[in-house]
Each structure stands twice: as C-alpha cells, then as structure tokens.
C-alpha positions as CSV (number, residue, x, y, z in Angstrom):
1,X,176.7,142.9,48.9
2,X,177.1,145.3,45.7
3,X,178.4,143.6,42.9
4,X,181.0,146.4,43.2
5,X,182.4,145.3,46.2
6,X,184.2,142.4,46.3
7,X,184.3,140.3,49.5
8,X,187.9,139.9,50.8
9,X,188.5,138.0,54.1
10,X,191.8,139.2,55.9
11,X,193.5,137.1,58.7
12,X,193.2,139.2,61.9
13,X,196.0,138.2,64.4
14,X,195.3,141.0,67.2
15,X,198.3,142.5,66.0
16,X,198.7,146.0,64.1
17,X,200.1,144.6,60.6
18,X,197.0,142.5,60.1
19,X,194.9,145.5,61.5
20,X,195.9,147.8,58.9
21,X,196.1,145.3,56.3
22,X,192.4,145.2,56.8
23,X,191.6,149.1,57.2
24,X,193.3,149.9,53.7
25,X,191.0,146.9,51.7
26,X,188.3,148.9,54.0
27,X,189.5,152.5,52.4
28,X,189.6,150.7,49.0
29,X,186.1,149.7,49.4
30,X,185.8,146.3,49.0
31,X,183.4,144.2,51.6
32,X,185.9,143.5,54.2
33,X,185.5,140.3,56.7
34,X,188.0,139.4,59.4
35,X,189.2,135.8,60.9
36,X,190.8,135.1,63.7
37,X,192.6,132.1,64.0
38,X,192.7,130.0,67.0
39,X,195.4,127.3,65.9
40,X,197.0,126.3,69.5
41,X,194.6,124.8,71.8
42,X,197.4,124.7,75.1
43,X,196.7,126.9,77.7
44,X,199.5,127.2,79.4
45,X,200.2,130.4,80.2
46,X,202.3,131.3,77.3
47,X,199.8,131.4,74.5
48,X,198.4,135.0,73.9
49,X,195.5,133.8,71.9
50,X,192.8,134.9,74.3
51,X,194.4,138.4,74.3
52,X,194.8,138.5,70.7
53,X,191.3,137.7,70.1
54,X,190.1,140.4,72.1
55,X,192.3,142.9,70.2
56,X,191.4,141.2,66.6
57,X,187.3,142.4,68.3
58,X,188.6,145.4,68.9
59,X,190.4,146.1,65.6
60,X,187.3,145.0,63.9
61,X,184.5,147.1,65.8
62,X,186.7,150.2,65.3
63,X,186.4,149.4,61.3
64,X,183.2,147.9,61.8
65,X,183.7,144.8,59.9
66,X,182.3,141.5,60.9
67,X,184.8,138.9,62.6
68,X,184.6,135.4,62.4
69,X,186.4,133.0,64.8
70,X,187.7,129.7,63.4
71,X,190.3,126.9,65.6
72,X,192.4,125.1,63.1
73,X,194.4,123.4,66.3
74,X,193.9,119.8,65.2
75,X,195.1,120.6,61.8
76,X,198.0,122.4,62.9
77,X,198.9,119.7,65.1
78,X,198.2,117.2,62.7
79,X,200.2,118.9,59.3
80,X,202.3,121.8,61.3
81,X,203.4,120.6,64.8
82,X,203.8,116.5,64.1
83,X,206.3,117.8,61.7
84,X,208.3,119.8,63.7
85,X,208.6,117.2,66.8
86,X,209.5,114.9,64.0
87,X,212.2,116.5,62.7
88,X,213.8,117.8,66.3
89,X,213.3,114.2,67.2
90,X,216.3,113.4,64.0
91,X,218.8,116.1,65.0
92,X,217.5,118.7,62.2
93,X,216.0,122.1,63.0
94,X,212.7,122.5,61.1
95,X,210.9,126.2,60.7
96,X,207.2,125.6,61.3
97,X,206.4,128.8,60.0
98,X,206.8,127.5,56.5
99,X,204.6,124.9,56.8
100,X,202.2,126.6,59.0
101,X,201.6,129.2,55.9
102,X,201.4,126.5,53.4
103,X,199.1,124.2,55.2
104,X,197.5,126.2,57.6
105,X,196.8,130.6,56.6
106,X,196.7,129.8,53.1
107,X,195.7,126.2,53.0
108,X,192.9,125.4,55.7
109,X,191.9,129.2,56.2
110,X,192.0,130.4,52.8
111,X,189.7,127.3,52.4
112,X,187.6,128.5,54.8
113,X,187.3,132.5,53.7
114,X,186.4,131.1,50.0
115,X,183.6,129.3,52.4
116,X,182.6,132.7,53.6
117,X,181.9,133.7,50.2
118,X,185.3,135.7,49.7
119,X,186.6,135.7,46.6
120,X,190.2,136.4,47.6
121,X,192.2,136.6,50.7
122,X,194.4,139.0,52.5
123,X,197.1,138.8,55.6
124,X,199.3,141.0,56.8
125,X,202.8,139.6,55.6
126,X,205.8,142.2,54.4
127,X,205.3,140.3,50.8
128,X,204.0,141.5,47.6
129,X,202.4,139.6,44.9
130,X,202.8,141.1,41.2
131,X,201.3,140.2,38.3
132,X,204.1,138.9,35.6
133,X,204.6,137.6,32.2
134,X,203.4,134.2,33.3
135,X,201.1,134.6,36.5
136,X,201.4,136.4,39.8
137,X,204.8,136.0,41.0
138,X,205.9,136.3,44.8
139,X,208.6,139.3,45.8
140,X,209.8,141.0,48.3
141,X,208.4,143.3,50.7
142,X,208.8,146.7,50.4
143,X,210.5,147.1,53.5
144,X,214.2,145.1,53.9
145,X,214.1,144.7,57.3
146,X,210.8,143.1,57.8
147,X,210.4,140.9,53.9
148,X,208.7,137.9,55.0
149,X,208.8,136.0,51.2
150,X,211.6,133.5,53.3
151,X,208.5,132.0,55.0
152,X,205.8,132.0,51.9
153,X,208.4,130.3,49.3
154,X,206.6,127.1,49.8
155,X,202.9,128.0,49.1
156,X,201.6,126.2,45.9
157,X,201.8,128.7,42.9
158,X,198.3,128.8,42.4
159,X,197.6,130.3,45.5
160,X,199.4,133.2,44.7
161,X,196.4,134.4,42.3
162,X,194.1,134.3,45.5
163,X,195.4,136.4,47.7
164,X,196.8,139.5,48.8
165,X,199.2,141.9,51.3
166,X,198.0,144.9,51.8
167,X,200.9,146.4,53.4
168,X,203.4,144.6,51.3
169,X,204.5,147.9,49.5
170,X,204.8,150.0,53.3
171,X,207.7,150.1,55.7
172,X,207.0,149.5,59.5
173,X,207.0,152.6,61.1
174,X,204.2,153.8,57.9
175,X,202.5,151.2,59.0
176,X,202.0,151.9,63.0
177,X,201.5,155.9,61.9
178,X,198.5,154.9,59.8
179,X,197.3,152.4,62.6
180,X,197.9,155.4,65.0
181,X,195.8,158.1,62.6
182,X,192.6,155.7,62.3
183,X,192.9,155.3,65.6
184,X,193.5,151.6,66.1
185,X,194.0,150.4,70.0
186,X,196.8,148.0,68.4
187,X,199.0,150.8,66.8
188,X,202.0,150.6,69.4
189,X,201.3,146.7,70.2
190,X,204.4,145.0,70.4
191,X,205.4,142.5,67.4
192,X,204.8,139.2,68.1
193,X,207.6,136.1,68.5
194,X,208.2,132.6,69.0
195,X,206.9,129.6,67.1
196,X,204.1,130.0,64.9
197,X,200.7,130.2,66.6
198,X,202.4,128.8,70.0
199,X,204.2,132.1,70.5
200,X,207.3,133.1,73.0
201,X,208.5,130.4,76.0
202,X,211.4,129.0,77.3
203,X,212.3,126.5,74.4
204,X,214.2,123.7,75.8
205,X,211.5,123.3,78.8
206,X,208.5,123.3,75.7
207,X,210.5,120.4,73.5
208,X,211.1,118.2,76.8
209,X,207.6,118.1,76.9
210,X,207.3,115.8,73.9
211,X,210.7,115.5,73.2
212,X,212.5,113.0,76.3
213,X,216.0,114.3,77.0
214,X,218.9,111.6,75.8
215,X,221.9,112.9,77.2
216,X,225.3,111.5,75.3
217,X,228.8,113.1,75.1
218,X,229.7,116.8,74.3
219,X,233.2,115.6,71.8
220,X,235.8,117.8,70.1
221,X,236.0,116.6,66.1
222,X,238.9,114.2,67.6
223,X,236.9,112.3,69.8
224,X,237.9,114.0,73.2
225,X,234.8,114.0,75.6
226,X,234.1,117.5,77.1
227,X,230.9,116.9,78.8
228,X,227.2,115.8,78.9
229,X,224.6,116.8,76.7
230,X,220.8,116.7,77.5
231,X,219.8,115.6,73.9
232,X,220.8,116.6,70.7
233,X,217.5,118.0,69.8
234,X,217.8,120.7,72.4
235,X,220.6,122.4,70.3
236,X,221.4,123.2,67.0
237,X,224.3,124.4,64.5
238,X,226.6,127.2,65.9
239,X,225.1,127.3,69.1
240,X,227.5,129.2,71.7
241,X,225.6,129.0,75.2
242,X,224.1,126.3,76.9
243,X,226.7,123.7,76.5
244,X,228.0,123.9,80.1
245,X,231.5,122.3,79.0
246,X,233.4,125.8,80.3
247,X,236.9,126.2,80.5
248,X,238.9,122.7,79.4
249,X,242.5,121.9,80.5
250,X,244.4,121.7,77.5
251,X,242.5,123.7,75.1
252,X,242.8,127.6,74.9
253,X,240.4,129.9,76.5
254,X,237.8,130.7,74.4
255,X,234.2,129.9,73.5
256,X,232.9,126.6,72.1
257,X,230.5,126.3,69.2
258,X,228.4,123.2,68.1
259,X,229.6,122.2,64.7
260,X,227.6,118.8,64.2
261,X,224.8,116.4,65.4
262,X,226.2,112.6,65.1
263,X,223.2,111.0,65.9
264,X,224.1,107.9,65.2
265,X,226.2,108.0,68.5
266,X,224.2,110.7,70.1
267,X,227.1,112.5,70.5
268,X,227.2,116.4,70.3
269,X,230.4,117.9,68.5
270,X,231.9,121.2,69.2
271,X,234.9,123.5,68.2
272,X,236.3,126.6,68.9
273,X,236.4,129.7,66.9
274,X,233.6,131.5,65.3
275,X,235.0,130.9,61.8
276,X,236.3,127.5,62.4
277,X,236.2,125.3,59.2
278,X,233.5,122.7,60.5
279,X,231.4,126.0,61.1
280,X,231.9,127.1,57.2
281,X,230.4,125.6,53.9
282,X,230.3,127.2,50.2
283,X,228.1,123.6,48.9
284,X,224.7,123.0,50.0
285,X,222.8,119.8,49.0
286,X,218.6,120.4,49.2
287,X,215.5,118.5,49.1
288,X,213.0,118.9,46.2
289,X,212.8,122.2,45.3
290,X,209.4,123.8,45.5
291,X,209.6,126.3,42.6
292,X,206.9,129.0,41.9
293,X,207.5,128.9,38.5
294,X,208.9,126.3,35.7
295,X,212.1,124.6,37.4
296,X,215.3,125.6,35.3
297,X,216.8,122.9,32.9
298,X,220.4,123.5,34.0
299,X,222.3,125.4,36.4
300,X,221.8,129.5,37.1
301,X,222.3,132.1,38.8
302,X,220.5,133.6,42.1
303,X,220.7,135.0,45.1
304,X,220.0,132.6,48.3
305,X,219.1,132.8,52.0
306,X,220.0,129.9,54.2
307,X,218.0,131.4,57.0
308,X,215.7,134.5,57.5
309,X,217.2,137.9,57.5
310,X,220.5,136.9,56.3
311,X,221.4,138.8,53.4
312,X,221.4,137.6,49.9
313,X,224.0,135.8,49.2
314,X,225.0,135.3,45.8
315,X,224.8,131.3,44.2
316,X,224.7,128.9,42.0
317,X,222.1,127.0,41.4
318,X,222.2,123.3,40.1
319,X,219.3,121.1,39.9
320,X,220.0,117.7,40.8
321,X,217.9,114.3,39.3
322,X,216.2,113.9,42.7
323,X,214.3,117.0,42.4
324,X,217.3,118.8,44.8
325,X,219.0,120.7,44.2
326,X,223.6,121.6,44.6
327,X,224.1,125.2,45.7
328,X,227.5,126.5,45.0
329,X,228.2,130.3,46.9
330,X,230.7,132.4,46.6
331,X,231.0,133.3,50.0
332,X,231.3,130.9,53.3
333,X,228.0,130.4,54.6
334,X,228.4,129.5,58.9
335,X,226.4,127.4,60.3
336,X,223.9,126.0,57.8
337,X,221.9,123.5,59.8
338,X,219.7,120.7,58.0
339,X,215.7,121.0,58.3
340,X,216.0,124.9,57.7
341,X,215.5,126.4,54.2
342,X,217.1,127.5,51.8
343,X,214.9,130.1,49.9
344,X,216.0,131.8,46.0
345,X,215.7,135.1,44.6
346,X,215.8,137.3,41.3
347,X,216.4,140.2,42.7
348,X,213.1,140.6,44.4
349,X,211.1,137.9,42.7
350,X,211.2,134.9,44.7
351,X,212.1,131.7,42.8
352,X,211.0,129.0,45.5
353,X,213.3,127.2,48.1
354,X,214.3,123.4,49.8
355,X,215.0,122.0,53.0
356,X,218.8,122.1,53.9
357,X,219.6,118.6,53.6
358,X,223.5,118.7,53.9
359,X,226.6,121.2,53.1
360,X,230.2,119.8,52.1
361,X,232.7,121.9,54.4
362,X,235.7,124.4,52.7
C-alpha cells in the first residue's frame, strides 16, 4: 500500500447505499477494502444474507476491491438480540438497531477493520460526522427523509473520530444515479427492512418463537373487559389492529387504540380516539443519557425525537441526579412507548439520546 493511500474498510451490505459509499472512497483514492457481515445465523427463509452476500461480491468485483467475509452472530445474539427478547419479555418496545450499531458495525466490526490494517471505517448511513470546536461531532444527514443520526446517538464519542459516511452529504435518488452511472448491479435494489440483520417477517409469529404467548384481558381504563389478548409483548403503544375486540355494546363505533401495558396484571388497556388523553404526554422521564459531548449542568433547550422520522419537536431538556433525564415539549407527543429512544438535536448536531422510561399524561 502507498503511504498515500490510506486503507479504509467500508461495511458492504449488498445493498446500493453501502455500494456507493465504497465507490466514492474508491474515486477519492484511498485503499478501499469491503466487509460483509453475516450477523444472523437462522435460515429460515426470511434472512436475505446469502443474497446479500452475493451482491456485496458483486459490488466489490465491479470496483475491484477485496471483500472480506466476517459472522458476528454470536455477538449479536449475545449483546444485540438477548436485549431485545428481554425487553419485549417486560412490556417495553426496544429498537435493536441502536444497539446493533453501538455493539455490533461500530463496535465488533470496526474492531475487526482496524485488524485488517484500516485505519478508519466507513458505512453507508444518511449521517455526517464534522469536525467541531471540541471533536467530531455527529449531524444529520444531508437528506431529511432518509437521516439516520436517531439510530447512531448511542455510539461512544470516540468512535466518531474513526469513522466515516460517504454519502452522508447526498440525497437518495443522487445516490442510485451515481450507482446507476458506475454501473453497479445494485443501483435499483430495493431498500432493505425489518429488524436489524434479521430483516422483514411476520413479527408476531418471530417473537412466539422465543417469546411464549400469555394471554390476559383486553380492559377499558375503567376496568371493563373487552377481550383476550395473546401477550402483552405482541403489541405496543397506539396500536389500532390486531386487537380483535370489534364493535362493543355500549361503546360508540369507532376504532380502539392500546393506551398501556399493566403488566403487573397482564392486562392490555385500550381507548378510543386517536387523540385520546391516555394516548398524549408533554413529560417524558429517560434513562441515562448517553451524550456525545459534556452533559449540560442545568436544563436547555433542544429539539427531540421520540421515535424515528418524527419530526423535531421542540423541548426542554432537564437532567435528572440519576443520569436521566425530564423532557418537557411543547407539543403533545402520542404514543410514546417505554424501551424506544428518545434522541436530541441542535439543529443538526446531534446531542445524544435515552431510553423512554415513562411520560406523565396532559
């Protein structure tokens, strides 16, 4: 290798954001490696990795880089997936994706590229890392619609120095045209969905199989017992279908929303009305907050997400002596649901985020 190329590694999915994530650090010069990623070791019919592999060869033969092959499925399992069939298992609704990029693509695997010899590495997340006053800080993607800094708030601040997304400053449709121009097999591959490294399947069938059903009632807020549900972690906070309660006598027609998980009674509570108080919460209690710079002193003012691709919504920020934090909105946020994150902004600079522990209802 010339000492004026630097050796990157780039995570190669299969798909076409990691694909040209890899041909412009090609264009730029440096000594570009791929790795591909086998993290789910379930055949089932379900998991694309097998195809995805054979387009990740693909990708790298057309930019003639090498590709290296690595199966991170016991650590996934072990720091990813335990986590997640924990925290069903308790009535919350985790996001694996955040832990699967904090422990797994830039834990484990940028582990591994450094390994390879790379000095930094590169994915193909909708994120930007810029260098400020005090260190690389994380910010938004370039393009609104597909910013993925919700899901790398959690990744240890000195990571951010390490790495790097190459497509961070392009919008979606740039990047399939230059996909398309160099000629890439993956340019009109459709985007992938589902959990992290598991990928798209029917959901409830997938938890039952770790997951055993506990059915209990299906209640209004005053007790009234509508139905039967299979198990409270099979649903989650403003859920409209799948409660098979219909029509009730006595109530209005009109469709029913879940509003809270008593699982200390295992019994599933539902209202009506989209908007309906239960639904609605301006105060949001957190975890520890997992800042990516020094945590403020006293309380400020941000901009929040309580899930991915809601819009900011303007807050205030308190931080609490247990490391949480008390988020204060201005607006009604529906359906905030434990185990989810709440994620903080500066305009585009991301500030860090906490698990949704609890929200007092307006």
């Amino acid at each position: 290798m010339s000492p004026s190329r630097a050796r990157i590694v780039v995570g190669l999915s299969g798909g076409v954001d990691s694909a040209v994530a890899a041909l412009r650090l090609v264009e730029r010069g440096d000594d570009v490696h791929g790795l591909f990623m086998a993290n789910w070791d379930d055949d089932d019919g379900y998991c694309t990795a097998a195809q995805d592999f054979q387009d990740a060869r693909t990708v790298a033969d057309t930019l003639g880089i090498p590709l290296h092959r690595v199966d991170f499925s016991q650590q996934y399992r072990e720091r990813v997936f335990a986590h997640f069939l924990d925290e069903y298992a308790a009535g919350r609704t985790p996001n694996p994706d955040v832990l699967c990029n904090r422990e797994i693509k830039f834990g484990v695997c940028l582990d591994h590229a450094r390994r390879l010899g790379a000095a930094r590495f590169a994915t193909g997340h909708y994120a930007r890392v810029v260098q400020g006053e005090r260190g690389p800080e994380l910010r938004k993607g370039a393009d609104p619609a597909r910013d993925q800094s919700y899901f790398l708030h959690a990744l240890d601040p000195a990571v951010l120095g390490a790495i790097e997304f190459p497509i961070g400053e392009m919008m979606k449709d740039d990047v399939r045209a230059h996909a398309r121009r160099a000629g890439l097999a993956v340019h009109d591959k459709p985007d992938s969905t589902g959990i992290c490294f598991i990928g798209e399947r029917p959901f409830r069938e997938f938890l039952a199989r770790f997951i055993p059903g506990a059915p209990g009632p299906i209640e209004t807020p005053q007790g009234e017992r509508l139905g039967t549900h299979r198990g409270l972690a099979y649903y989650t906070l403003g859920q409209r279908g799948g409660l098979d309660i219909g029509g009730q006598a006595g109530h209005p027609e009109g469709a029913w929303y879940v509003a809270h998980k008593d699982t200390a009674r295992n019994a599933l509570v539902v209202v009506q009305g989209h908007d309906h108080p239960l639904l609605l919460a301006r105060t949001v209690i957190t975890g520890r907050v997992h800042w990516l710079g020094a945590p403020p002193e006293t309380a400020i003012a941000a901009t929040a997400k309580v899930r991915y691709r809601q819009p900011d919504q303007t807050v205030r920020i308190t931080p609490l002596a247990t490391g949480g934090a008390r988020l204060e909105f201005d607006l009604d946020q529906r359906a905030v649901t434990p185990g989810q994150y709440a994620v903080f902004y500066h305009g585009t600079r991301c500030l860090g985020g906490a698990v949704i522990e609890a929200t007092i209802h307006t």
